[in-house]
C-alpha positions, -999 to 999 in steps of 0.1 A, spaced: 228 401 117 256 429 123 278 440 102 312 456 107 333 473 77 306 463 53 308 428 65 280 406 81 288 396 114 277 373 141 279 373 177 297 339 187 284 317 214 307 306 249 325 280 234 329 299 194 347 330 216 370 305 238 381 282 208 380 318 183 407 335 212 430 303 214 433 298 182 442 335 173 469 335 201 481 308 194 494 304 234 474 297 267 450 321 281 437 324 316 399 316 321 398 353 340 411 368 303 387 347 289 358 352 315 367 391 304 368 388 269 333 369 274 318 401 288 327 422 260 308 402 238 278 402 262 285 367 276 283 361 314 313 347 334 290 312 346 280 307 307 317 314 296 329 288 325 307 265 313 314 270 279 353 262 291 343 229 313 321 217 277 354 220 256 377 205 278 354 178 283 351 174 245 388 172 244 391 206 219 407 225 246 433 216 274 436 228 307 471 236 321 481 251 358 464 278 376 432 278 351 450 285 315 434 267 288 450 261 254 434 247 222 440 208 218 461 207 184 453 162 189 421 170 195 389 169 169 393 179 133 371 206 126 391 223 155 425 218 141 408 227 102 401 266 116 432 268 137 452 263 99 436 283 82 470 299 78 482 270 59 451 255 37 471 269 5 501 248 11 473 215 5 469 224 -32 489 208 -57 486 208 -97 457 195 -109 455 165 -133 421 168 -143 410 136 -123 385 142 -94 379 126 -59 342 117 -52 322 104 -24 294 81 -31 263 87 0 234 75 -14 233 48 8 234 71 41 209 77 62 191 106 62 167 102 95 204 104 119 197 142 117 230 148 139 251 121 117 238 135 84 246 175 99 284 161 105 284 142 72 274 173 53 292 193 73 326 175 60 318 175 29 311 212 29 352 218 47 366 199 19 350 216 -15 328 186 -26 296 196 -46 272 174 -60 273 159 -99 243 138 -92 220 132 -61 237 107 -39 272 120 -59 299 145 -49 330 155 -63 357 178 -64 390 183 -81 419 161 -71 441 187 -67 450 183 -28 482 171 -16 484 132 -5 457 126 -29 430 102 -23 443 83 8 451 119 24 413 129 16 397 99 29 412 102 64 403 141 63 366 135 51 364 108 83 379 125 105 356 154 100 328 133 104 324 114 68 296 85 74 311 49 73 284 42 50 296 65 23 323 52 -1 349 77 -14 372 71 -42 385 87 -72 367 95 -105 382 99 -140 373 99 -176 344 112 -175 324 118 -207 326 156 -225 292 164 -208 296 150 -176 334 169 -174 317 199 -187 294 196 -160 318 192 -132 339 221 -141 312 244 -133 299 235 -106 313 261 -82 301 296 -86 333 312 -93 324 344 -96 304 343 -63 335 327 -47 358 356 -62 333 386 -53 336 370 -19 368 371 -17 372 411 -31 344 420 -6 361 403 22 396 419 15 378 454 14 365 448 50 397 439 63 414 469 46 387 494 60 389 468 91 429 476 98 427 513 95 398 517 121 425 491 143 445 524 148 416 549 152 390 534 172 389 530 212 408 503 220 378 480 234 359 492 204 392 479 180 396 448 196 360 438 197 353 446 159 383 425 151 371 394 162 339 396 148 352 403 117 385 378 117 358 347 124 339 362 100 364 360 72 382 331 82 350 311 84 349 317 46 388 306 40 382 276 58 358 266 36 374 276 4 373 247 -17 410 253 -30 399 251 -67 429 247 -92 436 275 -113 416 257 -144 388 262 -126 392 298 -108 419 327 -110 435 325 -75 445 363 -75 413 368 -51 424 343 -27 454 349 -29 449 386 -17 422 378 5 450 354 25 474 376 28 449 406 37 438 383 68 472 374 79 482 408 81 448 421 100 451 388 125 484 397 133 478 434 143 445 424 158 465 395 177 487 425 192 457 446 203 444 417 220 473 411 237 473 451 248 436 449 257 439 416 276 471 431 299 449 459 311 435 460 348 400 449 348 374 472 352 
């Protein structure tokens, strides 16, 4: 694996690059800027095409006139959940000391591809495991457990799994469930992160332009891979300082990488 600023890094596939660009511009992009932008990451112009035929057929992306595609804000979950990255914060609310669980030790484990998706979602939204066949995680979200429920399906949740909320636990078992999130792993994370981006933005302005703007979005996806998975502890459970840094270090490098884009993408092809 690569790394850039300190930072491990990994070269996206066709579709990761198309869905990475339209969600960072936030607009339409032409499949020739696309095509292009497929070339500096080593990917040919008939796997980036088909990468673009794949998504629109999946109904993440949309095709509007004269070849621009656009990401599908309707379309499946796990697209729209790393197009708001931005935004995860704003879902956290004070926490009660209840906890939202999901209950799967009645799914099937031999549906390899059902039980990837089903993990998968539980991994987006925080949950860990108290006991086998028992995940939990604070209920500190906004729109509580109804709000969760339609999340956790829509990201792929098995119908077979029951998900509810979970209170008054025992000393142990609350004991337990407070620490089941490496905190300090999350935090170092979140430091190490930020010090990429930092050493990240000032090679924005020194670098060849090609070299800038391809660096940038191996990094960005790096780091906001890890902030869409941030579990969004409450603040009983971890400090949000590094989060909270790490956000707004990622917003600001986005939005100057976003602009070099832009620059890069307006030049005559080569």
């Amino acid at each position: 694996m690569d790394k850039v600023c300190n930072v491990s890094v990994a070269l996206p596939s066709a579709p990761e690059l198309i869905l990475d660009l339209l969600v960072a511009d936030g607009g339409t992009l032409s499949s020739q800027a696309l095509c292009r932008a497929g070339a500096l990451m080593g990917i040919g112009e008939t796997t980036l095409r088909v990468g673009l035929t794949r998504l629109a057929a999946e109904g993440k992306i949309a095709r509007g006139e004269r070849g621009s595609y656009s990401l599908n804000r309707a379309g499946p979950a796990l697209s729209r959940a790393v197009g708001d990255w931005r935004h995860k914060r704003a879902q956290a609310v004070a926490w009660k000391g209840d906890w939202l669980a999901v209950h799967d030790a009645g799914v099937a484990r031999a549906d390899k591809t059902g039980w990837r998706r089903h993990s998968l979602a539980l991994s987006l939204r925080g949950f860990a495991a108290l006991r086998p066949g028992l995940q939990i995680r604070p209920d500190n979200l906004a729109g509580g457990l109804a709000a969760e429920r339609a999340q956790l399906e829509a990201l792929g949740l098995s119908t077979d799994a029951l998900v509810f909320r979970l209170a008054d636990l025992d000393p142990t078992a609350q004991t337990t469930a407070r620490t089941l999130w490496n905190v300090r792993a999350l935090a170092d994370d979140c430091r190490r992160l930020q010090a990429g981006l930092e050493r990240g933005e000032q090679r924005l302005h020194t670098e060849p332009l090609e070299v800038a703007v391809r660096e940038s979005l191996l990094l960005g996806r790096a780091v906001i891979a890890h902030l869409v998975r941030d579990p969004l502890l409450p603040a009983e459970l971890m400090p949000p300082a590094p989060r909270t840094a790490l956000r707004a270090a990622a917003r600001r490098y986005q939005d100057q990488a976003r602009k070099l884009w832009r620059q890069w993408l307006a030049l005559p092809a080569a």
